[in-house]
Structure formats: structure tokens, C-alpha cells
N, C-alpha and C positions, 0 to 999 in steps of 0.2 A: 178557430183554435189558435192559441198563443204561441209561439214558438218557442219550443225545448231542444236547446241547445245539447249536440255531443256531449261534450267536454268542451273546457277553457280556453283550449286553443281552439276549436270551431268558433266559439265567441267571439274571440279575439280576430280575427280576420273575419269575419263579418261585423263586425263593432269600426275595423280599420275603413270598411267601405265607406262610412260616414263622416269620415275624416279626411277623406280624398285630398283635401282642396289645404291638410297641411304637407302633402307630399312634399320630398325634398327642400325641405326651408330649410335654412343654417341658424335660424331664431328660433327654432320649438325644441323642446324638449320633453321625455313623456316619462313621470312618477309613478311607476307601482305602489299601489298598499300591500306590503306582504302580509300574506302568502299568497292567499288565492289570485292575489290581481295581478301577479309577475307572469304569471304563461298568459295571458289575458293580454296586456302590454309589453309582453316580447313580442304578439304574434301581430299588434299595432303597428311596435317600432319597422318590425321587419319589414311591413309592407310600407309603411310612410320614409323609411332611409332615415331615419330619427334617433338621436342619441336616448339608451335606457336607462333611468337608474331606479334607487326605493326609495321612498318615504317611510321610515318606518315611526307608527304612531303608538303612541300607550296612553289608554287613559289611567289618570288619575281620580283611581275611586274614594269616594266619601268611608273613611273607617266603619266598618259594621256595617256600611249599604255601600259593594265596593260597585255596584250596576250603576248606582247615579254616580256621575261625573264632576269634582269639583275643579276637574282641568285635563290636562294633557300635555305631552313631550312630543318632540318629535324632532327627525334628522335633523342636523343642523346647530345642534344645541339651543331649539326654542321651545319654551315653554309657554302654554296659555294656563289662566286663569280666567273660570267662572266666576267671578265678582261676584252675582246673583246667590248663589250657591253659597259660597264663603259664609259671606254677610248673614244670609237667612241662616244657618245653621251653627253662626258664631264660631267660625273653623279659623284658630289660629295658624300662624305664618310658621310653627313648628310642625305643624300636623303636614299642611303642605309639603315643605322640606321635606318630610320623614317619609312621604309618598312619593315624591319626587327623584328620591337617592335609592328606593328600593327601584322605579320602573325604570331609572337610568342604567343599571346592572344591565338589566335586559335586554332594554332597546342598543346598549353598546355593546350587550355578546351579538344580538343579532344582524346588528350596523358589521360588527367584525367578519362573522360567519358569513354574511350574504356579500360585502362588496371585496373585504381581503385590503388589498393594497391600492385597490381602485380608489380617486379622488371623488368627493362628492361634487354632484353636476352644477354646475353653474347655472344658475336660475335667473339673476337679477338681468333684467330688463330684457328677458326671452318670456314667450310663451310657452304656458306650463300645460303639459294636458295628464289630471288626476287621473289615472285608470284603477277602478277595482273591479271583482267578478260581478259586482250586483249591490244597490244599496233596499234594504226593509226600512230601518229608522233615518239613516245616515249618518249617524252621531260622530262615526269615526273620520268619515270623510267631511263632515264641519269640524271636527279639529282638523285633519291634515289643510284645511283651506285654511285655518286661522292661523297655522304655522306656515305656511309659505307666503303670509301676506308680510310677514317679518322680511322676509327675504327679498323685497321689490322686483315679484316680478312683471314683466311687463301687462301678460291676461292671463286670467287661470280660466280654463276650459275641466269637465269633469266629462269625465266618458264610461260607461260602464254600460255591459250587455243587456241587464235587465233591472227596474229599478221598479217598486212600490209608486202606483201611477200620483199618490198624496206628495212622496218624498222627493221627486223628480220636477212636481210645480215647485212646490217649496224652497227648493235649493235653485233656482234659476235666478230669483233676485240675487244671492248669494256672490257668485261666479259669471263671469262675461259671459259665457257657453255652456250651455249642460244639451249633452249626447246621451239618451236614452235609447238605446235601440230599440227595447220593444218597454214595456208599460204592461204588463199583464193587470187583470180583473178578473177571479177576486185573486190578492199576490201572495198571500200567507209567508214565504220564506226564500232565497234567495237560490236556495237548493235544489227546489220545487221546478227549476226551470232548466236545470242539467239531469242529462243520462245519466253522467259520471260526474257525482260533485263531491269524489274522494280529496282528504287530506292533500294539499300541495306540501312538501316537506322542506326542510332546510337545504339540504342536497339537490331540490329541483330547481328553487329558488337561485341558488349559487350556478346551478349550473347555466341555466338561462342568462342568467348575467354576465356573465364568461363567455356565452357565446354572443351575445351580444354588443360586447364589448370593442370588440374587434372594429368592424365597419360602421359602430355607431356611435364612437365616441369623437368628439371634434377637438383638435390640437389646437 
């Protein structure tokens, strides 16, 4: 039988066991994807002595099919663009922009809401370890890798407690490190493998951050 996890903080410190070995380094640093993956990588950070921050991603949907992805934003002020996508579909440089300036709203009330007055983390030339609750397709965590590759950091590591055993190969070329703690079969949905895979909230997210803040931020 697979393991079904508590909740996101039992996750999360058993996902931290397999990270052991970034204990106490003054070079890593560890990126939530909000929502779900922030009590996931608070309960990382806590136990590795590691500074916490978000990555917060949106993709950018194709008008009228907003599922497909003709890119995405994220922290930092980086944007990726699917070429692939664009091209085949003949999507002008206005359409992008126009999708672009609506998920930028968002991702900067959420950027606002979740860090406050907090600086964003320093990445370049540290290791980065991606944390979310669980990847099915990955989509969002290959954008968030394609946006922190902007950012040079030294290695990007992806950690998350349970991952689709196809999307867990798949993404390993991707990334230096990919931590899957468990691989279930067959995987159906990422939910499927928590007691409690209630909404994480705005208010949970900030508050995590806040208290992580404190011991895990490097001057």
C-alpha cells in the first residue's frame, strides 16, 4: 500500500528526511509554490535550518483554451514564453501582453499578500530546492523551473511528497535533483494521497512565512 499522507505538514517533514544531507548549508534556499506547497516547505525549511520563501507562478492561458499554456510569470518579474505554442497557433505579441498584465494583477496581490515587506530570496548562485504538495502533469513546476533558470541559480533540486510515477522520470532530466518521496501506481490526482488535502488559504500561506521568517532568513 502507498502512503497517504496526514496532511501537508506530515508531508513535509517526511519529504525533509530526504534532504538530510541539505541540512544547515548557508547556500540553499527552499521555494514554495503557493498554496498547497508553503506548509509542505515550511515544515522542509524547519527541519533543514533553511531560508523560506514563494515562487509564486501563473500560467498564461491561450484565449478560449485558457488549460493550454502559451507561457507563464512568475516571482521575480520573469516571464517565459512557449515559442511552440505561439507559432502553431499564430498568437500575436498583443495577445501575450494582454494575458500577461491581467495574471501580473494577481500574482502581485499574491506576491503582496503572502511575503508583506519581506525581500525576495536570493537565489543566484545558491541552490534552490522547488517544493510543492504533489506534481499529476507538472506543468506548473516546469514553468516555475523555467523561471528560476532566469535567475542563475547555482542547482535546482524539485522535492515534493508525491508525484505521478511518468512525471517524476520525466522531470529529472529537467532539474539536477528530483526528490519524489513516494511514486504511487495507479496516481490519479495529487489529493488522492492526503487525509486532509483541504484548501491552504491566503492567511495560512502568510502566516507560515512570518514564522519562518525569523530563524530562516540570512542577513
Amino acid at each position: 500500500m502507498d502512503r497517504v499522507f496526514r496532511d501537508r505538514h506530515e508531508a513535509g517533514r517526511l519529504l525533509a528526511e530526504r534532504l538530510a544531507a541539505y541540512t544547515d548549508r548557508s547556500d540553499v534556499v527552499i521555494l514554495a509554490l503557493p498554496r498547497g506547497g508553503v506548509p509542505v516547505a515550511f515544515e522542509v525549511a524547519a527541519a533543514l535550518h533553511v531560508p523560506l520563501d514563494v515562487m509564486v507562478v501563473r500560467k498564461l492561458g491561450v484565449p478560449g483554451h485558457e488549460e493550454l499554456a502559451m507561457g507563464a510569470i512568475a516571482s521575480g518579474g520573469v516571464q517565459v514564453v512557449n515559442q511552440e505554442v505561439v507559432r502553431h497557433l499564430g498568437l500575436s505579441q498583443a495577445v501575450l501582453e494582454s494575458a500577461a498584465a491581467t495574471e501580473y494583477q494577481e500574482l502581485t496581490r499574491r506576491e503582496r499578500a503572502y511575503r508583506g515587506n519581506r525581500e525576495v530570496a536570493t537565489v543566484e548562485g545558491r541552490t534552490v530546492i522547488l517544493v510543492d504538495d504533489g506534481l499529476a502533469t507538472g506543468s506548473t513546476m516546469r514553468a516555475a523551473v523555467a523561471a528560476l533558470r532566469q535567475r542563475n541559480p547555482a542547482r535546482i533540486v524539485i522535492a515534493v511528497p508525491t508525484a505521478a510515477p511518468e512525471t517524476c522520470e520525466e522531470m529529472k532530466v529537467e532539474v539536477d535533483e528530483m526528490v519524489c518521496a513516494t511514486t504511487p501506481t495507479p496516481f490519479y490526482g495529487v489529493g488522492q494521497w492526503y487525509d486532509d488535502f483541504s484548501q491552504t488559504t491566503d492567511e495560512e500561506v502568510r502566516d507560515l512565512l512570518e514564522q519562518a521568517a525569523p530563524s530562516g532568513r540570512k542577513k
